[in-house]
C-alpha positions as CSV (number, residue, x, y, z in Angstrom):
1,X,-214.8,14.7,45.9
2,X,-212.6,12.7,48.3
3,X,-210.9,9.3,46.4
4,X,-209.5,6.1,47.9
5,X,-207.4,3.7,45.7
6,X,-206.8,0.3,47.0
7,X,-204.1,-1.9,46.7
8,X,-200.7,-2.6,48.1
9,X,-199.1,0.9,49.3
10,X,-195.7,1.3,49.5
11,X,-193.7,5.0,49.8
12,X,-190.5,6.7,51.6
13,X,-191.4,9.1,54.0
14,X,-187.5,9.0,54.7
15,X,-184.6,7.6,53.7
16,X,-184.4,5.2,56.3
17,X,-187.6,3.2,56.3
18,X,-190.7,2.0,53.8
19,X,-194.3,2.6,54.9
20,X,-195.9,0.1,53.6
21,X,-199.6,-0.4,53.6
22,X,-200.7,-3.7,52.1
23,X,-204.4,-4.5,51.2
24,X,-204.7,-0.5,52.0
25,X,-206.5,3.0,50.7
26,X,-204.5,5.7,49.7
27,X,-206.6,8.8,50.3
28,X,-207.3,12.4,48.6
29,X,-208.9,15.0,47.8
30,X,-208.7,16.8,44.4
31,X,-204.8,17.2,43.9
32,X,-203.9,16.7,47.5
33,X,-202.7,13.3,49.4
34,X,-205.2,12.4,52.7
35,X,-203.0,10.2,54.0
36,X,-203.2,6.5,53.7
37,X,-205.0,3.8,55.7
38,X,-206.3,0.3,56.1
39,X,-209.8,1.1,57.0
40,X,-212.1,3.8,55.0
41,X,-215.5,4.7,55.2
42,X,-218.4,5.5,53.0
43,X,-217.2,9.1,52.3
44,X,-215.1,8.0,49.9
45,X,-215.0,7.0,45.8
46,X,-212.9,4.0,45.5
47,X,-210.7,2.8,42.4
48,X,-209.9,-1.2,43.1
49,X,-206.8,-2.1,42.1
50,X,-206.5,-4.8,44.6
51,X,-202.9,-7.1,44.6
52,X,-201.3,-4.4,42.8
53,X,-198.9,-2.3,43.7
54,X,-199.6,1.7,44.6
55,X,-195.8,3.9,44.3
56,X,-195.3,7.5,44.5
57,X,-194.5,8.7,40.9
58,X,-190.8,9.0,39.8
59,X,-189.1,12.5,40.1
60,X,-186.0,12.7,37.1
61,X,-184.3,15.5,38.7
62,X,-181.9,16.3,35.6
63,X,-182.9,14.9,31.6
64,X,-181.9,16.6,28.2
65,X,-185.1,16.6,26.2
66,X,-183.8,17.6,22.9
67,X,-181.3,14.2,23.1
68,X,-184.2,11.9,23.1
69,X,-183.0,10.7,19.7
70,X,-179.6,10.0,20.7
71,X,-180.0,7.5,23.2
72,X,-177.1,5.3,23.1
73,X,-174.9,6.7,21.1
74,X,-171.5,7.9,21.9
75,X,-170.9,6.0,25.4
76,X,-167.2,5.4,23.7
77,X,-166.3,8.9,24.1
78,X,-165.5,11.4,27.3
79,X,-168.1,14.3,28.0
80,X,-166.2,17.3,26.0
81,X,-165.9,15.2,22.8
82,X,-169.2,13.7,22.9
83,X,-171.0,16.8,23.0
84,X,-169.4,17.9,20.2
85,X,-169.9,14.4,18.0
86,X,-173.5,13.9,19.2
87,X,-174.7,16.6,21.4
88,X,-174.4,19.8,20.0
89,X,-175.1,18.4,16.1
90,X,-178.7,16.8,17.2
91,X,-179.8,20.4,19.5
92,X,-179.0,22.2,16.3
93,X,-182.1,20.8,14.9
94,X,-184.6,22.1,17.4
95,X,-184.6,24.6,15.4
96,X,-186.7,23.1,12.9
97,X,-190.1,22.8,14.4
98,X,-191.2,20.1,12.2
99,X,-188.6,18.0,13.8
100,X,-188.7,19.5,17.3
101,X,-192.5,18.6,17.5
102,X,-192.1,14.5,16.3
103,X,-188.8,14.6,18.9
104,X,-190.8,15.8,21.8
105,X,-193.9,13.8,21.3
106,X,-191.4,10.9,21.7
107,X,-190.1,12.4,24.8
108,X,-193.5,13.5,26.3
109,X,-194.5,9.9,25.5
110,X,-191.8,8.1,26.8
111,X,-191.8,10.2,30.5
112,X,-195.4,9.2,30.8
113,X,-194.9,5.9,29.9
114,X,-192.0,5.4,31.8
115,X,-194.5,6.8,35.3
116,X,-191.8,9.8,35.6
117,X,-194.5,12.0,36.6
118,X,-192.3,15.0,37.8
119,X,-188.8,16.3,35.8
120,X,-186.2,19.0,35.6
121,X,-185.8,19.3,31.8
122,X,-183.1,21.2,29.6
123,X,-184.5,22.6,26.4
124,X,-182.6,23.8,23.6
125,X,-181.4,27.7,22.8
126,X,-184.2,27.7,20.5
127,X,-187.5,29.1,22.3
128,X,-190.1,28.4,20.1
129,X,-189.1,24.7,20.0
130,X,-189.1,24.6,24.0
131,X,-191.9,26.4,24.3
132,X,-193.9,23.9,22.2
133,X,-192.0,21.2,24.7
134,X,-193.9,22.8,27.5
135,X,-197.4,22.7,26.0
136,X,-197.4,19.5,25.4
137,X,-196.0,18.7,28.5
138,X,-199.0,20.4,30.4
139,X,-201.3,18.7,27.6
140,X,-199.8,15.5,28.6
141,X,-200.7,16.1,32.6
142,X,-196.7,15.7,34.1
143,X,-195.1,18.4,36.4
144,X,-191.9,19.8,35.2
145,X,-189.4,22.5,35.1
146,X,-188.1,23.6,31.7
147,X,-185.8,25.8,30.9
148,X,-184.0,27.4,27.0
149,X,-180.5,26.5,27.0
150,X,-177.9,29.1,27.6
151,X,-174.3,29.1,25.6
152,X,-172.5,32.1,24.0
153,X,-169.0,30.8,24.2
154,X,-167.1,27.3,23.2
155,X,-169.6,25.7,21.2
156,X,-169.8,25.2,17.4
157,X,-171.0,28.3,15.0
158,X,-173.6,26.1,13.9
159,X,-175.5,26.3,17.5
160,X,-174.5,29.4,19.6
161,X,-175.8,32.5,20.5
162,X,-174.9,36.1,20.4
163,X,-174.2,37.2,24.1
164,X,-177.5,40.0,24.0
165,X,-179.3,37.1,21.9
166,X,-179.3,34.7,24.6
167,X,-180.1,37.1,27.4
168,X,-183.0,39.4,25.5
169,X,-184.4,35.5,24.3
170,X,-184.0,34.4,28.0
171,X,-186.3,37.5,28.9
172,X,-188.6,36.7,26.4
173,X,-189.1,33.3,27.2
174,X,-189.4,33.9,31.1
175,X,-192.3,36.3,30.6
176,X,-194.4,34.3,27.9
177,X,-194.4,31.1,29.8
178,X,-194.1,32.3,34.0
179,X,-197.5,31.9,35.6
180,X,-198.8,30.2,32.1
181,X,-199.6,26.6,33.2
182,X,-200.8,24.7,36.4
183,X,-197.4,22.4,36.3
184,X,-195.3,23.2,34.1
185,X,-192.7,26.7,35.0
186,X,-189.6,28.1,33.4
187,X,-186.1,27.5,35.0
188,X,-182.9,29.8,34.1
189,X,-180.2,27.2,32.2
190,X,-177.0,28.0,31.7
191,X,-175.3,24.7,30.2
192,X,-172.5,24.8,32.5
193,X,-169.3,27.6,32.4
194,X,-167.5,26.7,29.4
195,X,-170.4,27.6,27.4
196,X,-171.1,30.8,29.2
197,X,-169.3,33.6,29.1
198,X,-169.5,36.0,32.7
199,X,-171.7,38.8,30.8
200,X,-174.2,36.4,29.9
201,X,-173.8,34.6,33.1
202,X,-174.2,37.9,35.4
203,X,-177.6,38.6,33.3
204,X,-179.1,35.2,33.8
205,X,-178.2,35.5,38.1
206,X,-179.9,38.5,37.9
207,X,-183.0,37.4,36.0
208,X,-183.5,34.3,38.3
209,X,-183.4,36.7,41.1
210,X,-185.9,39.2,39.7
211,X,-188.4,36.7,38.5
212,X,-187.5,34.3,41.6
213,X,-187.0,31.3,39.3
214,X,-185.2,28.4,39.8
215,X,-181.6,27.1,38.0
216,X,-180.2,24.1,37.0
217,X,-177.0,23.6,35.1
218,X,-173.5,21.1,35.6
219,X,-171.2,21.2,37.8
220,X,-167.4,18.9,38.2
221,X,-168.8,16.3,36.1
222,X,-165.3,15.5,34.1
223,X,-161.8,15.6,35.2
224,X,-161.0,17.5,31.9
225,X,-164.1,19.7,32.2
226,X,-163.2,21.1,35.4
227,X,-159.6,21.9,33.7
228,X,-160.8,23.8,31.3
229,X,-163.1,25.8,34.1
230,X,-160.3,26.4,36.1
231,X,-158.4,28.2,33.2
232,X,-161.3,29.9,32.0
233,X,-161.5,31.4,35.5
234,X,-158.5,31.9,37.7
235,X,-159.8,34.2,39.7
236,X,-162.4,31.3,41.3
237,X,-161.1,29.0,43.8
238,X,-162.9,26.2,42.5
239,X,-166.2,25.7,40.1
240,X,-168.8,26.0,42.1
241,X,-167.4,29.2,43.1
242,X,-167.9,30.6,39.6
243,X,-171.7,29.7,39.9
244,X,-171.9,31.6,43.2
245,X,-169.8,34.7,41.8
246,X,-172.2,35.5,39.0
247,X,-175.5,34.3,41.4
248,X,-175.6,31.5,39.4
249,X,-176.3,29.2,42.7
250,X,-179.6,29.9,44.6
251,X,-180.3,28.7,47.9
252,X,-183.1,26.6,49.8
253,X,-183.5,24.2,47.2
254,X,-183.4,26.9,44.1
255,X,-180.8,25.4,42.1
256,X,-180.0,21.7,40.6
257,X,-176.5,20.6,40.1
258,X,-175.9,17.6,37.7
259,X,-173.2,15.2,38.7
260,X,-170.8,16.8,40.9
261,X,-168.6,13.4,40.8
262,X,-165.1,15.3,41.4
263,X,-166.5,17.5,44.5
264,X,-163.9,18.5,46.6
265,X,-164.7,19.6,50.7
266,X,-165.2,23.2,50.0
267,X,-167.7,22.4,47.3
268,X,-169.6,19.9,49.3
269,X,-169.5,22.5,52.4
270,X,-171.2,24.8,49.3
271,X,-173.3,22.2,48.0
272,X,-175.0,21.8,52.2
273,X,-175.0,25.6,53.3
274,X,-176.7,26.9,49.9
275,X,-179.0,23.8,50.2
276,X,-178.1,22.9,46.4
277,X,-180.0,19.3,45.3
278,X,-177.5,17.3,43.2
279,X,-178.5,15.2,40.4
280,X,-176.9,11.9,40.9
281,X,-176.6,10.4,37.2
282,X,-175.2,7.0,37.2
283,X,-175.7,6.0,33.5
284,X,-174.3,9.1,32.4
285,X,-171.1,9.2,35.0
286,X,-170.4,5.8,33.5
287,X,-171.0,5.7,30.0
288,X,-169.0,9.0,29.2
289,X,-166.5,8.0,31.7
290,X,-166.8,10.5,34.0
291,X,-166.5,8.8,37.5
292,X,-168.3,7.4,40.3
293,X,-170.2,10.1,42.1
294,X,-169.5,10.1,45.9
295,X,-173.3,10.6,47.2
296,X,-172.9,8.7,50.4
297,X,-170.7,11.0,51.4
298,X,-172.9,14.0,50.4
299,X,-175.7,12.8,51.9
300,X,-173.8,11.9,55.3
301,X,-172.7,15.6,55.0
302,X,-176.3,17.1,54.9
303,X,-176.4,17.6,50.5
304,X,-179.6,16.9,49.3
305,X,-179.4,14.3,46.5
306,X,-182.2,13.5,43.6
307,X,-181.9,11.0,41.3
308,X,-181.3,11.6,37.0
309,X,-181.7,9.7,34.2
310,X,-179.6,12.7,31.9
311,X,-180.8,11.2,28.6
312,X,-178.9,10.8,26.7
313,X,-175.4,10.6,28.2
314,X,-178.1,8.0,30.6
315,X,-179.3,5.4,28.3
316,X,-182.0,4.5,30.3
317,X,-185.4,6.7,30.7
318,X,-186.7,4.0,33.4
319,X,-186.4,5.5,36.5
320,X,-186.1,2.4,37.9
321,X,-183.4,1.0,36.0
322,X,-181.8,4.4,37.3
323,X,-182.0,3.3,41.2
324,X,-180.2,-0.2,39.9
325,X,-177.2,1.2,38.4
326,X,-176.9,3.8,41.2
327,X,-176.8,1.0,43.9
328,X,-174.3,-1.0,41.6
329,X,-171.9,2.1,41.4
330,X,-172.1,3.0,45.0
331,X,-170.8,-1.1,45.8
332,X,-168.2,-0.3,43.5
333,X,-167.1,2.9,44.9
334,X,-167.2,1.0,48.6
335,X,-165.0,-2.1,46.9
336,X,-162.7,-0.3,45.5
337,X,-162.5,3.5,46.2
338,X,-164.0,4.3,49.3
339,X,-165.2,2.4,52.5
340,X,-165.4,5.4,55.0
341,X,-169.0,5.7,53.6
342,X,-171.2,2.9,53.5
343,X,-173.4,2.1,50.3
344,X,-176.5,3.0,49.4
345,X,-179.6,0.9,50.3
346,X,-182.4,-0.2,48.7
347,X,-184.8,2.5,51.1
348,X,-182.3,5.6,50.3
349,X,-182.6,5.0,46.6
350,X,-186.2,5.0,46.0
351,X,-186.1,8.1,48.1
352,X,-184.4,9.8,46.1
353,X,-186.2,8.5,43.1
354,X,-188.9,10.2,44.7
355,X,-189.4,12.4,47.5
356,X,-186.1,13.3,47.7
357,X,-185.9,14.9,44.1
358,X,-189.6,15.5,45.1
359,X,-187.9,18.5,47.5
360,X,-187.3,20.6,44.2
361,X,-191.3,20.6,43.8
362,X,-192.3,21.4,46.8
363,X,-194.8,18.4,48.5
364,X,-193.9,16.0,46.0
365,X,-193.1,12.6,45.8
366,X,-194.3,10.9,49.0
367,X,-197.9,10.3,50.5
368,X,-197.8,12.2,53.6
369,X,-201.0,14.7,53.9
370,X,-201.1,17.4,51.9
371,X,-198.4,16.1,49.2
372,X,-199.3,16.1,45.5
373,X,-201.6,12.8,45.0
374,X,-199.0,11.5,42.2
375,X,-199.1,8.0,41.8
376,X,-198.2,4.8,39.5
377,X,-200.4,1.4,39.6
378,X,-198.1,-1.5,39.0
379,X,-199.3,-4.7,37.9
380,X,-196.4,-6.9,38.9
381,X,-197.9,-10.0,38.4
382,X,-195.6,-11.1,35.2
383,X,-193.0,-10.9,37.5
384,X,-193.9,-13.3,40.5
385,X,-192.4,-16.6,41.5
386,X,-193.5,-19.9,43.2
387,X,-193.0,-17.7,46.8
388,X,-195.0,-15.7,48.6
389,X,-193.1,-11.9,48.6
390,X,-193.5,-9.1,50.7
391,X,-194.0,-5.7,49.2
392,X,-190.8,-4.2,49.3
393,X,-189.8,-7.5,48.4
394,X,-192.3,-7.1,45.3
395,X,-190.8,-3.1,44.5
396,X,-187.5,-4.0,44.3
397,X,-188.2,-6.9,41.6
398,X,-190.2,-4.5,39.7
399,X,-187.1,-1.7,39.9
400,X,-184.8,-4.2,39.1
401,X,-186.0,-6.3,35.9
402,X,-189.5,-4.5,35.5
403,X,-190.0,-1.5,33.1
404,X,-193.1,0.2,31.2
405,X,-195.0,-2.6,30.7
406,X,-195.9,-3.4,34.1
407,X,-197.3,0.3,34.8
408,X,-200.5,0.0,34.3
409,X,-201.7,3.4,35.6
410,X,-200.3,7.3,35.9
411,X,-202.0,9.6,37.9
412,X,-201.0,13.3,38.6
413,X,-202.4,15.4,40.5
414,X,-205.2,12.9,41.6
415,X,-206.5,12.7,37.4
416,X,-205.2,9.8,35.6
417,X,-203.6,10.4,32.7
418,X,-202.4,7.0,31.8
């Protein structure tokens, strides 16, 4: 059955322009985008949803499921001591499924709600508890990668694993959920080096390779974190360089890297030639005083860049709330750090809110032909004004002081699930 929504079309086919479509049709068939027009004919079934506006869905390229119930709490402390005040004391609970399944169902909820229709998830070590997380994310209808949490060195005894542990549970997990569901597929997750030792991290390069999966983890996200990496490996020239020694740091868009605010040249160089995509997290960056990410400069030097709420050193879920802070930081970084890279517009942003994160999927996040038919209806009207606005005009209020309420619709994969 071919389908046509109408309404006010708006989408970034690049990060230099909107294609905007008002008073248009957004066509597809089954799961697959058309293309979009102003003119249809009979062939097609057509949902009205006239003076409202039609957005790909967001793509949250890097979020901590199991920290759901931990949003805003500890923005007072740096990364290594809020992970072990809030972090690594509320994962320890996965373990209980009674509690795992209430935390999830808020997380689940909160995605949908939110019109995050594609993420990159971290799990906990626990697989039974992530493994519930991905059912009832392919109940639910979203597209995401999830992966069990890797650690078997520097963490509490309270939540760690044995080296074989981790890597015989990491096997385990792979084959009971690879091929499983329509959306929803494993990802290899080591938390980031300090937490991994090189045993475990060797095992883990060499089970992404042989089940051709996908890895995300951290990389330079804290000045004292990168310290600590440095002594832990000498033998490294730099962090990233650990990830690519143990095979840790798959090419063509294999491999997510949260942060990356203290990248140095040789790193970025990595970052562009193993075609890594970079979470940019600007909640997080700020509120556990990590830094001010420099993602003008990593785009202008070929990195592909997504965007990340990373609940819960993010407070905010909202993926649009996310492309407001991220344009706030990158003014400040021009003010006061760097002007040698300009900041980031309005047209960039929403990119990578979408089909720039979007990359990691595949077709995803835009509404070219043949991408995914993901989509949010917004009813915007609460937030209009005695003036007459223009689309974009009309997007960039809704980023900017909008939120759940005004989604009125969530579709994935041309079904609506919201």
């Amino acid at each position: 059955m071919k389908n046509a929504v109408k309404g006010d079309i708006i989408y970034a086919s690049s990060p230099d322009k909107f294609e905007i479509f008002e008073d248009g049709y957004l066509l597809f068939e089954n799961d697959k985008i058309i293309g979009v027009t102003n003119e249809i004919n009979d062939d097609y079934e057509v949902i009205d949803y006239s003076k409202k506006l039609i957005i790909p869905g967001f793509v949250d390229i890097h979020i901590h499921a199991p920290q759901i119930n931990n949003i805003g709490l500890g923005a007072d402390k740096e990364l290594m001591d809020w992970l072990e005040t809030y972090t690594f004391p509320e994962e320890a609970k996965y373990k209980d499924m009674e509690f795992a399944q209430k935390s999830y169902e808020k997380f689940v909820n909160k995605l949908l709600n939110n019109g995050t229709t594609s993420s990159v998830v971290f799990g906990s070590i626990y697989n039974e508890s992530t493994e519930y997380l991905m059912n009832l994310m392919d109940k639910t209808g979203l597209r995401a990668y999830i992966g069990k949490v890797n650690m078997d060195r520097n963490s509490p005894d309270f939540y760690i694993e044995k080296t074989q542990d981790s890597i015989k549970n990491t096997v385990k997990f792979v084959e009971d959920t690879i091929g499983k569901y329509k959306n929803i597929k494993p990802i290899i997750t080591p938390r980031f080096v300090p937490s991994c030792t090189s045993k475990l991290m060797t095992k883990l390069g060499e089970i992404a390779k042989k089940y051709d999966l996908k890895i995300q983890s951290h990389l330079s996200e804290n000045r004292r974190e990168i310290k600590f990496v440095n002594e832990l490996h000498p033998e490294c020239n730099c962090y990233v360089d650990v990830y690519d020694k143990y095979g840790l740091l798959r090419d063509n868009l294999n491999t997510v890297m949260a942060h990356c605010v203290w990248t140095d040249e040789h790193e970025i160089q990595m970052l562009k030639s193993k075609q890594v995509m970079v979470a940019h997290s600007p909640y997080s960056n700020g509120n556990i005083s990590s830094g001010i990410s420099p993602v003008s400069k990593l785009l202008k030097n070929g990195v592909n860049v997504g965007l990340a709420s990373d609940v819960s050193g993010g407070h905010e879920i909202f993926m649009g709330k996310v492309i407001v802070m991220a344009s706030i930081l990158s003014n400040m970084r021009w003010v006061h750090i760097d002007d040698t890279y300009p900041q980031l517009k309005f047209e960039q942003l929403f990119y990578m809110a979408t089909k720039g994160g979007g990359k990691f999927f595949g077709d995803v996040g835009s509404f070219e032909k043949g991408y995914k038919a993901d989509f949010l209806v917004i009813d915007d009207d609460s937030l209009s004004d005695s003036n007459d606005r223009t689309v974009r005009e009309r997007l960039q209020r809704f980023l900017y002081i909008g939120d759940d309420r005004n989604i009125q619709s969530v579709y994935v994969d041309g079904k609506k699930i919201k």
